[in-house]
BADO-588493 format. One record per residue (C-alpha): residue in three letters; x, y, z. Coordinates in steps of 0.5 Angstrom, whole numbers, plus 500, padded with zeros to 3 digits. Example, Ala and Ser with C-alpha at 12.3 -4.5 7.8 and 13.67 -1.06 7.14 Angstrom:
BEGIN
 residuo   u   v   w
     Ala 525 491 516
     Ser 527 498 514
***
This chain:
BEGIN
 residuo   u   v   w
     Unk 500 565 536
     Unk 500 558 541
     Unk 505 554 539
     Unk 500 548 539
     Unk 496 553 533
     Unk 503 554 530
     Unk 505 547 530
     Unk 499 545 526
     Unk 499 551 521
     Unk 506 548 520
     Unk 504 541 519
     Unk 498 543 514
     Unk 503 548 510
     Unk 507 541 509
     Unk 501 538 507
     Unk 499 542 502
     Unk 505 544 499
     Unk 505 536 498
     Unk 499 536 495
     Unk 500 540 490
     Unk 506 537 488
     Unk 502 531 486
     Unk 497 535 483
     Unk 491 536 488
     Unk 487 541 485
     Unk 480 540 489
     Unk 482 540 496
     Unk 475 538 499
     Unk 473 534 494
     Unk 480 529 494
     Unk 481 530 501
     Unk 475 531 505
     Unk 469 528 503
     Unk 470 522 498
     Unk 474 517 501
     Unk 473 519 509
     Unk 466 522 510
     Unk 466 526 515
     Unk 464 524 522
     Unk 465 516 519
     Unk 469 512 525
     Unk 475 510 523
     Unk 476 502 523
     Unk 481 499 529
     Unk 488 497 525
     Unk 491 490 524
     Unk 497 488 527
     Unk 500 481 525
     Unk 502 480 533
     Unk 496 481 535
     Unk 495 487 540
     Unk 494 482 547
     Unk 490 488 550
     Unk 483 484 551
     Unk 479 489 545
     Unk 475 485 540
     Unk 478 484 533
     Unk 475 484 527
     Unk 472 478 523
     Unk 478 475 520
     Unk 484 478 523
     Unk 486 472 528
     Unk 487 468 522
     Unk 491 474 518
     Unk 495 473 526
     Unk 496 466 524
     Unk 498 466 518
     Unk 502 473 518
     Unk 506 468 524
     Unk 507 463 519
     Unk 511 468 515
     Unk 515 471 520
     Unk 517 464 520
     Unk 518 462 513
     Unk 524 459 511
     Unk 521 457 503
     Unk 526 460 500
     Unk 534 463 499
     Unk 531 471 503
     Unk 530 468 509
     Unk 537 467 509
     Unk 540 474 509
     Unk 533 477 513
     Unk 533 481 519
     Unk 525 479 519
     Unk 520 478 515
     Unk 515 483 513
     Unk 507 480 512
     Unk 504 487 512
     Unk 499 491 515
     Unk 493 494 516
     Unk 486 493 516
     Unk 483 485 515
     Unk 476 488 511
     Unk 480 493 507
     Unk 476 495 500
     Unk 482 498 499
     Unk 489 495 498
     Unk 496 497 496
     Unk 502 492 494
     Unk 509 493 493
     Unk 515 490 491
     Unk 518 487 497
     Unk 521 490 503
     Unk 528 495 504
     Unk 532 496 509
     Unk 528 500 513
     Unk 522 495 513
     Unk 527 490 514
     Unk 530 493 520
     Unk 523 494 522
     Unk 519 488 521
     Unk 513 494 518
     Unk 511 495 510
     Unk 513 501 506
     Unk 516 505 513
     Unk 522 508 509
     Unk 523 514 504
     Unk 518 511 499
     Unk 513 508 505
     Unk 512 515 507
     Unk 511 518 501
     Unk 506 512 500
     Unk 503 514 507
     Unk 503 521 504
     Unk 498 519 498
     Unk 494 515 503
     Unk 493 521 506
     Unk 492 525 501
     Unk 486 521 499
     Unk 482 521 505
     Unk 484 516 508
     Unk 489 513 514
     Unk 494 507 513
     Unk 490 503 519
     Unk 484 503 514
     Unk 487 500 508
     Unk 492 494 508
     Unk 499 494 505
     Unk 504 489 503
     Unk 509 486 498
     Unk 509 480 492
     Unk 516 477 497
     Unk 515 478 505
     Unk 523 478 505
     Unk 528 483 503
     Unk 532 482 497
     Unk 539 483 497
     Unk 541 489 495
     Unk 533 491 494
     Unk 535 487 487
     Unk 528 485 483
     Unk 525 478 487
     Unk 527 472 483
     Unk 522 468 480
     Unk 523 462 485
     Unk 522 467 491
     Unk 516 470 488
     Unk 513 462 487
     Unk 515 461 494
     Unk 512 467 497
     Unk 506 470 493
     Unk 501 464 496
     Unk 502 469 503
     Unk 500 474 499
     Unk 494 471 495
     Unk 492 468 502
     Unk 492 474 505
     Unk 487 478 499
     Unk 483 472 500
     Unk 482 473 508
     Unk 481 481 506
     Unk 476 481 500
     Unk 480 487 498
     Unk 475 491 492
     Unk 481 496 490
     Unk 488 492 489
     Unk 493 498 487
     Unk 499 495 485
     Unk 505 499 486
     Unk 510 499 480
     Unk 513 494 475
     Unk 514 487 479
     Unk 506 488 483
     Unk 504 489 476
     Unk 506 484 472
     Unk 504 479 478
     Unk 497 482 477
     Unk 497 483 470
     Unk 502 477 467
     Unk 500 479 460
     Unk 499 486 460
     Unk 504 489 455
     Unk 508 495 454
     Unk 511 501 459
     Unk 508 502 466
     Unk 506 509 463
     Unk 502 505 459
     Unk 499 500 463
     Unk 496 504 468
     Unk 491 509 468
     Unk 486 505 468
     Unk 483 498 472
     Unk 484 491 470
     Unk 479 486 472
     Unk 483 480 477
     Unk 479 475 480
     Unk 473 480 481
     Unk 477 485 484
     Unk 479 492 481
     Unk 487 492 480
     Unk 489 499 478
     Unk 497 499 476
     Unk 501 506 478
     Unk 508 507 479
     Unk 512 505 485
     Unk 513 511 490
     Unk 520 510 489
     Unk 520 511 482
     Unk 517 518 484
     Unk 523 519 489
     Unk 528 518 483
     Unk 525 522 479
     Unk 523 528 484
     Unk 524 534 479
     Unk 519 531 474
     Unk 512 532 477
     Unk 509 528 471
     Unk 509 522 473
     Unk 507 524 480
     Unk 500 527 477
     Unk 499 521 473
     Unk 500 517 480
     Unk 494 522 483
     Unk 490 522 477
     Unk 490 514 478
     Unk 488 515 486
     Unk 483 519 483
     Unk 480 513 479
     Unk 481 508 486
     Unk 477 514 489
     Unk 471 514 485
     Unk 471 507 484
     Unk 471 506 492
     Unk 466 513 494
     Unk 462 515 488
     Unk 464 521 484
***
């Protein structure tokens, strides 16, 4: 066999093997034909520099580049003052689709790039695995500076910050907010109450847009040999991905 075919036989064994992990059962269904129909042209990414090579950018990306360049200067809060750089998020300026996290960590913060460590790639993994690549939707944080010691933002920082992130949902104009584990959740949804097992599941109405809570893929790394709440995040993408594609 070439090692180009062995190479990609290899590659596609990990996937699977992930994708049962998580508790894809249909693999055409979830992963070829909802999210991503075939021969559908993936939309150029979003970079917050900007990518200086003269192509057009979409509507809307010039003023995410503007205002992503006013939070890698931020200076509105105690976070700026241990970070390595600030981490505005990526990905595409008309996502449908957007997932926020907590904040950035070490790697994010070394990187100046969103969910790029252990937890970003079981992330990007989910992202896949529903059809879709990173450039087509965006991801970002509630805070754009990291917390020492990846501690919970405080509510100061979060005050300071989330005008960026509001900002940025409104230049978007995001249908699906997934918003990932407890400090995304209760930003969203304030007045929601009880554990994250039994928030999420199901969609909540945020000015007009459909936020669907699930647990932060850190949690599912911490809790690697419990395959449960891995099936509840893919029972949850399944919902985002009917609501996006159509059952």
């Amino acid at each position: 066999m070439p090692r180009k075919n062995a190479k990609i036989l290899d590659g596609l064994d990990v996937n699977l093997r992930f994708l049962k992990e998580i508790g894809v059962e249909d693999l055409n269904r979830s992963v070829e034909g909802k999210a991503v129909k075939p021969g559908t042209p993936k939309p150029a990414p979003h970079t917050p520099q900007g990518g200086g090579d003269g192509t057009p950018k979409p509507a809307g990306s010039s003023e995410l580049d503007e205002l992503h360049t006013t939070i890698l200067a931020c200076r509105l809060c105690g976070l700026a003052e241990g970070r390595t750089r600030a981490v505005p998020g990526e990905g595409n300026p008309r996502a449908e689709l957007m997932f926020v996290g907590e904040g950035p960590g070490r790697d994010e913060d070394e990187q100046g790039r969103p969910f790029v460590g252990r937890a970003g790639q079981l992330l990007t993994k989910i992202i896949a695995a529903m059809g879709y690549g990173r450039e087509q939707v965006f991801i970002a944080n509630i805070v754009k500076c990291r917390p020492p010691d990846n501690r919970v933002p405080l509510r100061g920082e979060t005050a300071a910050c989330t005008p960026y992130l509001l900002r940025q949902i409104e230049l978007i104009g995001p249908k699906v907010i997934v918003a990932l584990g407890k400090t995304a959740t209760e930003f969203f949804l304030p007045d929601a109450v009880g554990s994250m097992t039994s928030i999420r599941g199901r969609f909540y109405d945020w000015k007009g847009i459909r936020i669907m809570p699930t647990f932060h893929p850190s949690y599912l790394i911490r809790n690697e040999g419990n395959k449960g709440p891995k099936k509840m995040v893919w029972d949850d993408m399944k919902l985002v991905m009917t609501l996006l594609t159509g059952p």
